[in-house]
N, CA, C, O and CB atoms as a CASP TS submission, in Angstrom:
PFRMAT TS
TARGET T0000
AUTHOR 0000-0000-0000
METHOD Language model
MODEL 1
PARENT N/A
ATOM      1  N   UNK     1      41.554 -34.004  17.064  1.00  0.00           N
ATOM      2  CA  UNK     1      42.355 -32.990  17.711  1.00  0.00           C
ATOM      3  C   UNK     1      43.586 -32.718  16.858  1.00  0.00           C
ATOM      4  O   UNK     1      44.241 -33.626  16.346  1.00  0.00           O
ATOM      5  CB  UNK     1      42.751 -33.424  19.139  1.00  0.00           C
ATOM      6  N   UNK     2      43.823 -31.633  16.750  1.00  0.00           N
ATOM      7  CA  UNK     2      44.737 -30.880  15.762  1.00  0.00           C
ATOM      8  C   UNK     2      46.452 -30.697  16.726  1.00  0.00           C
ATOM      9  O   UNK     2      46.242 -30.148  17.807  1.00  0.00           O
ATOM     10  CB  UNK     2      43.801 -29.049  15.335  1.00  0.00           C
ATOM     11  N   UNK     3      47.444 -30.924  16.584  1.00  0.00           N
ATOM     12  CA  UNK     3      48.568 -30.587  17.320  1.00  0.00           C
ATOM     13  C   UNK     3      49.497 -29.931  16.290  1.00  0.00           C
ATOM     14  O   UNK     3      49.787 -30.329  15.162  1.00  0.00           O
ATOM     15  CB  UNK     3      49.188 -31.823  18.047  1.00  0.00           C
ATOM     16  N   UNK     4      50.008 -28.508  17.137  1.00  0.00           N
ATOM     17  CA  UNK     4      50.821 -28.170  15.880  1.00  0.00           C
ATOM     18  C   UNK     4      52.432 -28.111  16.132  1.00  0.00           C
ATOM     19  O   UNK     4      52.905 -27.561  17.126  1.00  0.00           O
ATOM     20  CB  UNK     4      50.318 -26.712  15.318  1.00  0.00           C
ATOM     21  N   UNK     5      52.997 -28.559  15.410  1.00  0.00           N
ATOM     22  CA  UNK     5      54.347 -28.981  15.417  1.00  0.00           C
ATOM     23  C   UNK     5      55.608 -27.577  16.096  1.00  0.00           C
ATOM     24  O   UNK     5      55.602 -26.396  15.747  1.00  0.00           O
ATOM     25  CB  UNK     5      54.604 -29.451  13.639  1.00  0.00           C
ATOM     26  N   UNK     6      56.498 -28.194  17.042  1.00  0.00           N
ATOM     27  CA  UNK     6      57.676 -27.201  17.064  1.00  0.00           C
ATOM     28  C   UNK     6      57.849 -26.477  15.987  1.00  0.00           C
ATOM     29  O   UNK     6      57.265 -26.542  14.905  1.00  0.00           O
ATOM     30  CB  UNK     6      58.885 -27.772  17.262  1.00  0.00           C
ATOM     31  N   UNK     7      58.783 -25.702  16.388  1.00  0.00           N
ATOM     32  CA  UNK     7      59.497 -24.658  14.953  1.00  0.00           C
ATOM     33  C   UNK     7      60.887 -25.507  15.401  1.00  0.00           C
ATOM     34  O   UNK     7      61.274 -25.811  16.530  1.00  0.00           O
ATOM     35  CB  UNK     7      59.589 -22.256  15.095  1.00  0.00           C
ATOM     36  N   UNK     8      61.503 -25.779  14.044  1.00  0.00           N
ATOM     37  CA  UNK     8      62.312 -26.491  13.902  1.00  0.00           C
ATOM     38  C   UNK     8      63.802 -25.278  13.385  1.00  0.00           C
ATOM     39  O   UNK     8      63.733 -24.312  12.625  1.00  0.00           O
ATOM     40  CB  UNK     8      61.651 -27.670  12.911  1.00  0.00           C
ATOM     41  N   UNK     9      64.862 -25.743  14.037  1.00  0.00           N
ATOM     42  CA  UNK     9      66.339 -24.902  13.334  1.00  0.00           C
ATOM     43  C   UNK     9      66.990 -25.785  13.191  1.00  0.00           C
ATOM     44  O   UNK     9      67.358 -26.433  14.171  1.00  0.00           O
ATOM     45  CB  UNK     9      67.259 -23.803  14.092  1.00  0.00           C
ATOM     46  N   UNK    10      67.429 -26.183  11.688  1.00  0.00           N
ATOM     47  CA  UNK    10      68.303 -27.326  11.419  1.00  0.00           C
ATOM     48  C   UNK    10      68.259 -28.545  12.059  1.00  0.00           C
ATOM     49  O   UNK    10      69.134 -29.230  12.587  1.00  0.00           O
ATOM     50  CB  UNK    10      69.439 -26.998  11.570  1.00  0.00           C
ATOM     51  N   UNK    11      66.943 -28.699  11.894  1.00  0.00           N
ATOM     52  CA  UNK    11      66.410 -29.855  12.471  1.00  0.00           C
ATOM     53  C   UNK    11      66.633 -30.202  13.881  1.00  0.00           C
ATOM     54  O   UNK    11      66.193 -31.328  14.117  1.00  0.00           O
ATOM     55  CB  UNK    11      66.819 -30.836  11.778  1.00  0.00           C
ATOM     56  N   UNK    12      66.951 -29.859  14.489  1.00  0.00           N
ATOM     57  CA  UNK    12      66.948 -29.412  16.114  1.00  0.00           C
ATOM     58  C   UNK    12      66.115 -28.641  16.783  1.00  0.00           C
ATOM     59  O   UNK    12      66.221 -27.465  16.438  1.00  0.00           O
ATOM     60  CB  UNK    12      67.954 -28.786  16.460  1.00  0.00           C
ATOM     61  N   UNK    13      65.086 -28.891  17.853  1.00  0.00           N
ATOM     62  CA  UNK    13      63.964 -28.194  18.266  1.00  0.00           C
ATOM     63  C   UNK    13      64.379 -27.221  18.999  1.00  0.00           C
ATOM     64  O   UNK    13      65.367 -27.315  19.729  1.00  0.00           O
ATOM     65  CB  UNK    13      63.039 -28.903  18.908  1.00  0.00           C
ATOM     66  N   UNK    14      63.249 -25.579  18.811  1.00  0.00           N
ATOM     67  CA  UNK    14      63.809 -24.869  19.189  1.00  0.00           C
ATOM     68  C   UNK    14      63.181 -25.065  20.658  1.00  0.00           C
ATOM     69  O   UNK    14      62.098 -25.650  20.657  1.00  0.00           O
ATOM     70  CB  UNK    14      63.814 -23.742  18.413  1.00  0.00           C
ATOM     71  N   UNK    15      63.692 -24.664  21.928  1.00  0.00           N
ATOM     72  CA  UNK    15      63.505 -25.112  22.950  1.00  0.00           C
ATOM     73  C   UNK    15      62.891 -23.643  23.841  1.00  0.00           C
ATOM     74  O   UNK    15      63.474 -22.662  23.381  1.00  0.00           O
ATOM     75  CB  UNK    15      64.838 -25.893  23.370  1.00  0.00           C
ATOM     76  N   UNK    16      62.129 -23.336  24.699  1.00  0.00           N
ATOM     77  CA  UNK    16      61.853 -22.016  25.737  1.00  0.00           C
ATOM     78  C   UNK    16      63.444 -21.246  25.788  1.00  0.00           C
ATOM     79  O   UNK    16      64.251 -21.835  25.070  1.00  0.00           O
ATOM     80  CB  UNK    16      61.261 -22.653  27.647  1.00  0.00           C
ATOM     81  N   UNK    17      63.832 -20.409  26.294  1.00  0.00           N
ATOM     82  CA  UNK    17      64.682 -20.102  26.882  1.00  0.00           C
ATOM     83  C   UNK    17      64.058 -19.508  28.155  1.00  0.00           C
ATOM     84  O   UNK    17      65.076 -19.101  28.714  1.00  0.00           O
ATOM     85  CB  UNK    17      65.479 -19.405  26.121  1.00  0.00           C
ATOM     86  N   UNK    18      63.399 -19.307  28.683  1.00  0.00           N
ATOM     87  CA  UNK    18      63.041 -19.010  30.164  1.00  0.00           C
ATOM     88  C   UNK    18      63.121 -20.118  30.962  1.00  0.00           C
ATOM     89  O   UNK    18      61.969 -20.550  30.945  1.00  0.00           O
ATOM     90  CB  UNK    18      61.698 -18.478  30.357  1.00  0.00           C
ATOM     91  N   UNK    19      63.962 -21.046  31.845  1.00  0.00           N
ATOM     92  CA  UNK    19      63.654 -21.956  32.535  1.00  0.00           C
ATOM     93  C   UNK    19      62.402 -22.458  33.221  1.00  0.00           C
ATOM     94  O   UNK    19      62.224 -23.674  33.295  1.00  0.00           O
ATOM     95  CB  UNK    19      64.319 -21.820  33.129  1.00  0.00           C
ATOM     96  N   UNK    20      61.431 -21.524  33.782  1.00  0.00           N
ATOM     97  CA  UNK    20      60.363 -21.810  34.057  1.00  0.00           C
ATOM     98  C   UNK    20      59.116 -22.525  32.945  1.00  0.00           C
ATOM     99  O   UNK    20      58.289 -23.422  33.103  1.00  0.00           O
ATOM    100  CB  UNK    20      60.130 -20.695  34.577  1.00  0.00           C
ATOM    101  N   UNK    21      59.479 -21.592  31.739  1.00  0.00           N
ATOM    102  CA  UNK    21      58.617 -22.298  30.606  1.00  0.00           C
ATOM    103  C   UNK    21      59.094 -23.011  29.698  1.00  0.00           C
ATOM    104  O   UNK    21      58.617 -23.144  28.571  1.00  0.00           O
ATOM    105  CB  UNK    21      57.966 -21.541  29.898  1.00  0.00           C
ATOM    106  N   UNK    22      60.125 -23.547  30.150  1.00  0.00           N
ATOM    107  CA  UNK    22      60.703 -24.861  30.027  1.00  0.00           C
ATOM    108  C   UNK    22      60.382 -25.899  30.663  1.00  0.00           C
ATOM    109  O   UNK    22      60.432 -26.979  30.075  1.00  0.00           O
ATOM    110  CB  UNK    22      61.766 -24.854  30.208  1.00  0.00           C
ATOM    111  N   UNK    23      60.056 -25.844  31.746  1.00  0.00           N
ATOM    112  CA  UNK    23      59.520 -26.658  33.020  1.00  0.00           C
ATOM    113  C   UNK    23      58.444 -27.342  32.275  1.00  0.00           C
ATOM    114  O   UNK    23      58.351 -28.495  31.853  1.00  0.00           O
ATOM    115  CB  UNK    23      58.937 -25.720  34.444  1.00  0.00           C
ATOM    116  N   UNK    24      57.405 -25.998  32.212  1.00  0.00           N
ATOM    117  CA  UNK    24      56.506 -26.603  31.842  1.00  0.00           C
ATOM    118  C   UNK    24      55.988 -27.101  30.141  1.00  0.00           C
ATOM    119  O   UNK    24      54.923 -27.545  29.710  1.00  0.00           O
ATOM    120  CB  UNK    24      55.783 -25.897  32.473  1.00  0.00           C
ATOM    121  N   UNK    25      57.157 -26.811  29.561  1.00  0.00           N
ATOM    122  CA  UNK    25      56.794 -27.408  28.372  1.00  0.00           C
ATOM    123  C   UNK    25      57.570 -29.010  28.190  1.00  0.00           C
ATOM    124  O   UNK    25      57.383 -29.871  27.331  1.00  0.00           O
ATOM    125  CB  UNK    25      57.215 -26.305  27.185  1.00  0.00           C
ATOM    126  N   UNK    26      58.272 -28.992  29.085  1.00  0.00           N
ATOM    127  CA  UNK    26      58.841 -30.547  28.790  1.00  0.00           C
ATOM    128  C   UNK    26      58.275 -31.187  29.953  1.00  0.00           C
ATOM    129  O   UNK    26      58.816 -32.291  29.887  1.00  0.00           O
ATOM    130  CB  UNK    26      60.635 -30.796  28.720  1.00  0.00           C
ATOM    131  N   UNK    27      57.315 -31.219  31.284  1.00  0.00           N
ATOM    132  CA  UNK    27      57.051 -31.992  31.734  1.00  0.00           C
ATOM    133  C   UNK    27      55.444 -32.261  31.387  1.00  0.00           C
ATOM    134  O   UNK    27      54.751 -33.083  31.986  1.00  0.00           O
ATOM    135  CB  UNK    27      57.542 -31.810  32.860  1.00  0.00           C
ATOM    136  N   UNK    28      54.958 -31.344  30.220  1.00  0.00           N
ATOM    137  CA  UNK    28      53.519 -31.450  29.561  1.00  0.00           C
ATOM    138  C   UNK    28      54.147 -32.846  28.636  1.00  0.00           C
ATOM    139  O   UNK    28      53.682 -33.981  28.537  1.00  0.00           O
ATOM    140  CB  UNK    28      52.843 -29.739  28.477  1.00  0.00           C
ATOM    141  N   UNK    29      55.022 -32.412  28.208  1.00  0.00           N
ATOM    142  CA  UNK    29      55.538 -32.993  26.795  1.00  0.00           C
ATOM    143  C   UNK    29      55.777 -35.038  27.507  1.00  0.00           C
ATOM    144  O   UNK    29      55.231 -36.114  27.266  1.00  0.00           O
ATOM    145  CB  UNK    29      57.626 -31.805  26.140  1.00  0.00           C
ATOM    146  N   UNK    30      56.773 -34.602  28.314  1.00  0.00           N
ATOM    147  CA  UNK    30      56.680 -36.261  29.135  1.00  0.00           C
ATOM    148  C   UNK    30      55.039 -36.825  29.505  1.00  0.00           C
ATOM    149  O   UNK    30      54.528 -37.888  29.152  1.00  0.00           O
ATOM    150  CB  UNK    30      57.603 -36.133  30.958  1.00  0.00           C
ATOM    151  N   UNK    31      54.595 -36.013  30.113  1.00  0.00           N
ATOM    152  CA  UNK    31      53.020 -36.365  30.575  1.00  0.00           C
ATOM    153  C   UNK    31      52.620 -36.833  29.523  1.00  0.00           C
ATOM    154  O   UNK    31      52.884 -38.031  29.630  1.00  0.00           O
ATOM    155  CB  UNK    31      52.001 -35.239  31.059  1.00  0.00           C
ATOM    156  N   UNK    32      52.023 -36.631  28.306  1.00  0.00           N
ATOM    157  CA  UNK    32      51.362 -36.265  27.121  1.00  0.00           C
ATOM    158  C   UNK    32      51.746 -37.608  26.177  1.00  0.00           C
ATOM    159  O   UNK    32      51.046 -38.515  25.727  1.00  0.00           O
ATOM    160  CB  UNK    32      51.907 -34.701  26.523  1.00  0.00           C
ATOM    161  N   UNK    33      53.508 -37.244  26.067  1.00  0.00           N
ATOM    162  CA  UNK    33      53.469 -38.321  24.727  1.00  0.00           C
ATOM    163  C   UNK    33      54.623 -39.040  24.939  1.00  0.00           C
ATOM    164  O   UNK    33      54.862 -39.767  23.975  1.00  0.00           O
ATOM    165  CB  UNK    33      53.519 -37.648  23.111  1.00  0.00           C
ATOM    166  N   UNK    34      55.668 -39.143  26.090  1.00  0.00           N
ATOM    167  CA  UNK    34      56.907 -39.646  26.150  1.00  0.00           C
ATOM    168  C   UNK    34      56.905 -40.311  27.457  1.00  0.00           C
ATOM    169  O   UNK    34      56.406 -39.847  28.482  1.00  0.00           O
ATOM    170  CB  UNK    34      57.971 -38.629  25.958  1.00  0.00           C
ATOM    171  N   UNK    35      57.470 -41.372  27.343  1.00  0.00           N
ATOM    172  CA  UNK    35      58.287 -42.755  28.061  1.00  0.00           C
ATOM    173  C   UNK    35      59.013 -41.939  29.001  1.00  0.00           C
ATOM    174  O   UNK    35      58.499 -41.597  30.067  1.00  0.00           O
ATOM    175  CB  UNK    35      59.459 -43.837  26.988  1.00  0.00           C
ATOM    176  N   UNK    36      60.243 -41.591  28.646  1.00  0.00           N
ATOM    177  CA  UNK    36      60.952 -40.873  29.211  1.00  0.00           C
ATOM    178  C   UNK    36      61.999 -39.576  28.774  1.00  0.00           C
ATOM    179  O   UNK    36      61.917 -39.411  27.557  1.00  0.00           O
ATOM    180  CB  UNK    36      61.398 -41.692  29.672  1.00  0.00           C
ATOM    181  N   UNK    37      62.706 -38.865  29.245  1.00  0.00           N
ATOM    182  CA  UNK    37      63.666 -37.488  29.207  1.00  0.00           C
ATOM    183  C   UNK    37      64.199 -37.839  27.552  1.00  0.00           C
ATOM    184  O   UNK    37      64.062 -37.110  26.569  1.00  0.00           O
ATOM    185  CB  UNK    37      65.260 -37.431  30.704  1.00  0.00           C
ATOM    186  N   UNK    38      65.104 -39.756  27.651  1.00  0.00           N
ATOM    187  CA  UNK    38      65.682 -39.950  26.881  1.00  0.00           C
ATOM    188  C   UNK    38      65.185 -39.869  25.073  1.00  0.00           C
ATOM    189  O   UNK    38      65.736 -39.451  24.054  1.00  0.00           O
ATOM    190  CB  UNK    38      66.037 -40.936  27.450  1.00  0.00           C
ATOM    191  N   UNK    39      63.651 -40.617  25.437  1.00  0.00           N
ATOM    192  CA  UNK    39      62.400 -40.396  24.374  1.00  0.00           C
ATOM    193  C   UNK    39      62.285 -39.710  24.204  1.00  0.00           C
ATOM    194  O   UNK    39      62.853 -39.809  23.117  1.00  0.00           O
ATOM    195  CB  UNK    39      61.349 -40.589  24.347  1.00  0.00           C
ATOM    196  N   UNK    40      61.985 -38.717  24.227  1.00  0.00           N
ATOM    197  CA  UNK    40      61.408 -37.302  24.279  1.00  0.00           C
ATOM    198  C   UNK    40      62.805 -35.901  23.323  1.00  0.00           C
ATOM    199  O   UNK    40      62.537 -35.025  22.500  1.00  0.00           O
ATOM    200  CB  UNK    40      61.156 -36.977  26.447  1.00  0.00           C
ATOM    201  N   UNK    41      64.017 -36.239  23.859  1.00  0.00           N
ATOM    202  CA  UNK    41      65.267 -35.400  23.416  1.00  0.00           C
ATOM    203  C   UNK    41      65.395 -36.403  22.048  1.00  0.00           C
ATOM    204  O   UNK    41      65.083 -35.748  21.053  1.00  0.00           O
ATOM    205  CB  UNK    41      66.836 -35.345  24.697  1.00  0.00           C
ATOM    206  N   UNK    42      65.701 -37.569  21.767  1.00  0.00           N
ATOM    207  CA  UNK    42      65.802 -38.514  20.655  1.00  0.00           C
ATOM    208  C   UNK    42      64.727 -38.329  19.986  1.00  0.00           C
ATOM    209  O   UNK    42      65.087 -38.714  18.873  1.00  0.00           O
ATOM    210  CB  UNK    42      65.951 -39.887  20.966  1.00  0.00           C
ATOM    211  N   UNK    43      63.429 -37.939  19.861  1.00  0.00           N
ATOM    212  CA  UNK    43      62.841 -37.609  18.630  1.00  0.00           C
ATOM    213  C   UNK    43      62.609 -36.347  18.608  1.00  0.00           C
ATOM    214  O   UNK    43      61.725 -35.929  17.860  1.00  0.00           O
ATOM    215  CB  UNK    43      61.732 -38.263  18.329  1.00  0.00           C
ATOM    216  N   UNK    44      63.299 -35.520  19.368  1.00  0.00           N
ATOM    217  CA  UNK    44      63.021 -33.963  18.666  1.00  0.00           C
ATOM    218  C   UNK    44      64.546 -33.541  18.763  1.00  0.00           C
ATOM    219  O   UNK    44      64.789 -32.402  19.163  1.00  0.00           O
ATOM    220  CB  UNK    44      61.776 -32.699  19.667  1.00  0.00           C
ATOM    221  N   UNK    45      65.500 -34.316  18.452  1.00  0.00           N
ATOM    222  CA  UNK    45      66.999 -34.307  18.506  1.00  0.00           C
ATOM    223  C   UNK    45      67.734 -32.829  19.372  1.00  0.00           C
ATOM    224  O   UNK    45      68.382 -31.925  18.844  1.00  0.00           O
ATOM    225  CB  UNK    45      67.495 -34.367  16.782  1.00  0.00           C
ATOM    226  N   UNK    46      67.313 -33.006  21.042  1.00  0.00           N
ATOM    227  CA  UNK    46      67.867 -32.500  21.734  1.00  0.00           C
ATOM    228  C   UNK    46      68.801 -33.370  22.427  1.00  0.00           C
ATOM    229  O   UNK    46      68.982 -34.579  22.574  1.00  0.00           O
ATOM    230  CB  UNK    46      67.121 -31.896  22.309  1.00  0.00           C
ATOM    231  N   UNK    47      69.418 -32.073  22.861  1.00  0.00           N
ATOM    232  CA  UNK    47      70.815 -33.117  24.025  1.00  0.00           C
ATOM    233  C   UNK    47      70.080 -33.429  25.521  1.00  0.00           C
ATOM    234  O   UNK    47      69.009 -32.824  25.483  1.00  0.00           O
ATOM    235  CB  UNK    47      72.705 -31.825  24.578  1.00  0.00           C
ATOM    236  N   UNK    48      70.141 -33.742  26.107  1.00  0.00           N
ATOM    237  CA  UNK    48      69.489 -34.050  27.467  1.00  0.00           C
ATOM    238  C   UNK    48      70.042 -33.156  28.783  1.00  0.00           C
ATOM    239  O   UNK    48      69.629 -32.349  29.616  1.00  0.00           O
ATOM    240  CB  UNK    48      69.765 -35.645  27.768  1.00  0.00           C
ATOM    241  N   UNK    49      71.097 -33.770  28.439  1.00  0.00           N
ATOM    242  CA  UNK    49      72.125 -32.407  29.249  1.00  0.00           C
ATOM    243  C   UNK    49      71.587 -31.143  29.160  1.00  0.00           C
ATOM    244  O   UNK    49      71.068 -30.666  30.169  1.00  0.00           O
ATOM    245  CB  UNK    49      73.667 -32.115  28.573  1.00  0.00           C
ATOM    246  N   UNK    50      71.619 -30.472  28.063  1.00  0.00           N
ATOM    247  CA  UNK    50      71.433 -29.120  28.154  1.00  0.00           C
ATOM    248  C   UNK    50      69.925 -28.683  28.905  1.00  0.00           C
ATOM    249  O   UNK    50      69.824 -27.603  29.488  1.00  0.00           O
ATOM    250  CB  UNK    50      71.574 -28.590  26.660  1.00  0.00           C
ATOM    251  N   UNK    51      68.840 -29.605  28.820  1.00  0.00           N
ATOM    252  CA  UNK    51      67.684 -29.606  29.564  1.00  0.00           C
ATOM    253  C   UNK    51      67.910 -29.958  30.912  1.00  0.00           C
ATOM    254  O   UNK    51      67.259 -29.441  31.820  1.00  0.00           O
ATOM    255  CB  UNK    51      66.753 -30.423  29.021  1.00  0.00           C
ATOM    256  N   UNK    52      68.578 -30.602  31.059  1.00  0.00           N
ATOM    257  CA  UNK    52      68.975 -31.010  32.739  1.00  0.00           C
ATOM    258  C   UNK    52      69.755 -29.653  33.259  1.00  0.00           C
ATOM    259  O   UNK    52      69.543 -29.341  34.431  1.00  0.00           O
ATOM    260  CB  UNK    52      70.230 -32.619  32.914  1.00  0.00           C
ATOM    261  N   UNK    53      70.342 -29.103  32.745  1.00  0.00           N
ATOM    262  CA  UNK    53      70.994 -27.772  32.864  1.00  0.00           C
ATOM    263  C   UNK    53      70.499 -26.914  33.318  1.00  0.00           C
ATOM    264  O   UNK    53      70.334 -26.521  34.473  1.00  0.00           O
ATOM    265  CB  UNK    53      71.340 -27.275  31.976  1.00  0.00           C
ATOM    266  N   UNK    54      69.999 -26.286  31.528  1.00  0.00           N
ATOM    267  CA  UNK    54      68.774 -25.223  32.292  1.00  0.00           C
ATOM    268  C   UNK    54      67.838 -25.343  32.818  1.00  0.00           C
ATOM    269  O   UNK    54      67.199 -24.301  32.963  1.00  0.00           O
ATOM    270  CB  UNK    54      68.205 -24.513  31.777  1.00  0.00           C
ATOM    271  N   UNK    55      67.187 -26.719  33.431  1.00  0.00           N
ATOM    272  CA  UNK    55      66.557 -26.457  34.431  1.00  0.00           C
ATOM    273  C   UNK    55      67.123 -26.931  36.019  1.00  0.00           C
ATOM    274  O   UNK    55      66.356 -27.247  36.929  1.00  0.00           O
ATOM    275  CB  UNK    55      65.373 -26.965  34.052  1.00  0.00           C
ATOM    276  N   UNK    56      68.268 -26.912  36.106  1.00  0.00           N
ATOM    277  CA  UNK    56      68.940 -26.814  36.947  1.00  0.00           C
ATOM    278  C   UNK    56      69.047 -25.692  37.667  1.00  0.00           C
ATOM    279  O   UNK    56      68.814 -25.736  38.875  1.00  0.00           O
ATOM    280  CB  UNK    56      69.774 -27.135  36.602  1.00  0.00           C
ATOM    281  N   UNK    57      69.335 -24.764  37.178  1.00  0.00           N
ATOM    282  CA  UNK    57      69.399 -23.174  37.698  1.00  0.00           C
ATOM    283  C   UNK    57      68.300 -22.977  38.225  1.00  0.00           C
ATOM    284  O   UNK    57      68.275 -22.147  39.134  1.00  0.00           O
ATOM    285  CB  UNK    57      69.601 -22.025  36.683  1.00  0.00           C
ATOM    286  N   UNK    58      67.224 -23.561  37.898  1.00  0.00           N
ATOM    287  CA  UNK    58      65.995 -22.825  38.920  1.00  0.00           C
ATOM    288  C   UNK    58      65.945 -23.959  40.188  1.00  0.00           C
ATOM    289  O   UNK    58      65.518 -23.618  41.291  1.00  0.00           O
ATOM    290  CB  UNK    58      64.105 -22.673  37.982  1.00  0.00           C
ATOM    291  N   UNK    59      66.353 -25.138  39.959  1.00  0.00           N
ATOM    292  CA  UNK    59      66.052 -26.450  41.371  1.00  0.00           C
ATOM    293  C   UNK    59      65.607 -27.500  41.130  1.00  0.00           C
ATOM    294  O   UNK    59      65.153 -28.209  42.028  1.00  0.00           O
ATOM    295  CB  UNK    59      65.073 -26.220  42.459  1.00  0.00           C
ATOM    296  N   UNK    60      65.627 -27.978  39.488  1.00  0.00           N
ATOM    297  CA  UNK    60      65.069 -29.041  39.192  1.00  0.00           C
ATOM    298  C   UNK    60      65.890 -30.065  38.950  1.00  0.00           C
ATOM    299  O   UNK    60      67.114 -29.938  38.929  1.00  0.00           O
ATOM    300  CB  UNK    60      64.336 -28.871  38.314  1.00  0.00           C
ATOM    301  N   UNK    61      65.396 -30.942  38.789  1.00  0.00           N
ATOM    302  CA  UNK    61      66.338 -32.241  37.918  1.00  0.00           C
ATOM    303  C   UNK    61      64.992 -33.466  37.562  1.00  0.00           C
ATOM    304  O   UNK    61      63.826 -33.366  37.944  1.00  0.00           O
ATOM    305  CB  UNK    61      67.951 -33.195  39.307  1.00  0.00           C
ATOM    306  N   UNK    62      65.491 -34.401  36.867  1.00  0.00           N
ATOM    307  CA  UNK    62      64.847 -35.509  36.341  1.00  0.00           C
ATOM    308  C   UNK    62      64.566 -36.718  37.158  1.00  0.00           C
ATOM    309  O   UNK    62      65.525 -37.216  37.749  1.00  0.00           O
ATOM    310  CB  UNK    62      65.531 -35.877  35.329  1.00  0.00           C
ATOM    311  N   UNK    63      63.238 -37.336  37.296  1.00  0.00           N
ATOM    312  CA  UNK    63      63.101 -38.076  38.131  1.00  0.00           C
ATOM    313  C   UNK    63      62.768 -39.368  37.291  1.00  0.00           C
ATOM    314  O   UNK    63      61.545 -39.514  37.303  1.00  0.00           O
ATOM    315  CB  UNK    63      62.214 -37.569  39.099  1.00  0.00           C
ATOM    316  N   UNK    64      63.267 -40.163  36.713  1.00  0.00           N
ATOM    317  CA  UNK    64      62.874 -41.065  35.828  1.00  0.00           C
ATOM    318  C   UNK    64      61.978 -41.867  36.333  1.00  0.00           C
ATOM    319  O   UNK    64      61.209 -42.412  35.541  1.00  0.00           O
ATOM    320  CB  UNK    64      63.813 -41.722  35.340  1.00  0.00           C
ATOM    321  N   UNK    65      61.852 -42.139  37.756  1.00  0.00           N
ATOM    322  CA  UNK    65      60.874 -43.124  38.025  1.00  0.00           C
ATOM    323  C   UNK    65      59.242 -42.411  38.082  1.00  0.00           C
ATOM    324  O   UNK    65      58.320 -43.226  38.049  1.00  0.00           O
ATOM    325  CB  UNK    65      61.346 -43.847  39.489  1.00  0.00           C
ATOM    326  N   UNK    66      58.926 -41.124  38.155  1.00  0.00           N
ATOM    327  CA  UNK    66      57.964 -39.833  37.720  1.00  0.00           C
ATOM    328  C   UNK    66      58.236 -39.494  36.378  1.00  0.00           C
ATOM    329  O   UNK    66      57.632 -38.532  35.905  1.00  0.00           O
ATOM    330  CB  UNK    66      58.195 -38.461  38.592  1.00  0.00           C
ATOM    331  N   UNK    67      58.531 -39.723  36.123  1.00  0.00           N
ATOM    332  CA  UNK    67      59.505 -38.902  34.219  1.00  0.00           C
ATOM    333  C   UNK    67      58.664 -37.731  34.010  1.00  0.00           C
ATOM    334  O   UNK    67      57.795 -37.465  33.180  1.00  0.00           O
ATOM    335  CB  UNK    67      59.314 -40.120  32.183  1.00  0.00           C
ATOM    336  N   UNK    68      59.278 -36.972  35.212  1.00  0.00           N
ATOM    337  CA  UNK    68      59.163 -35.405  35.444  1.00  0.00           C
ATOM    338  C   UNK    68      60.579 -35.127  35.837  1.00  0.00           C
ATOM    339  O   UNK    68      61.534 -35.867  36.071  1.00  0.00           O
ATOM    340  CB  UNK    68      58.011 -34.884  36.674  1.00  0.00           C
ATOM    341  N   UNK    69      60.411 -33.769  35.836  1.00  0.00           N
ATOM    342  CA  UNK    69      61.154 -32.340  36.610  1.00  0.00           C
ATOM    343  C   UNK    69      60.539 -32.164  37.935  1.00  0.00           C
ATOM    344  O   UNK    69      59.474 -31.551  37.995  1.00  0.00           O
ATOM    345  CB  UNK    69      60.884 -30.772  35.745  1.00  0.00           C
ATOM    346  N   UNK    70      61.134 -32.672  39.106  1.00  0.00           N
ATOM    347  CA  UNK    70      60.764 -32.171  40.140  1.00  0.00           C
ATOM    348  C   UNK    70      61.882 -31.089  41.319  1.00  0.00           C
ATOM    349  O   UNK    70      61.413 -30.619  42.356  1.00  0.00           O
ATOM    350  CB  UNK    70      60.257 -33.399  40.649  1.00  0.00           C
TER
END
């Protein structure tokens, strides 16, 4: 199976800007290949915050003991 890599900006991943397809690209991304929120922002050198953010505005937040967005 073939996976093809983010697009990268100064080495910082570029992230959705639609909150909804954000949702679902970081709780595929936890499902798939990450421990947790913290794993997941530390190897694709995002802030955590700013994901807790924007998906804040729609009703979400982080459930570490699910290590989802619910």
């Amino acid at each position: 199976m073939k996976f093809i890599k983010a697009k990268r900006e100064n080495d910082k991943m570029s992230l959705p800007n639609d909150p909804m397809i954000l949702l679902s690209y970081v709780n595929t991304q936890l499902r798939d290949f990450y421990s947790s929120l913290e794993e997941f922002a530390k190897t694709n050198s995002i802030d955590t915050d700013t994901i807790k953010e924007k998906l804040s505005i729609i009703g979400y937040e982080y459930n570490a003991e699910l290590n989802r967005f619910v």
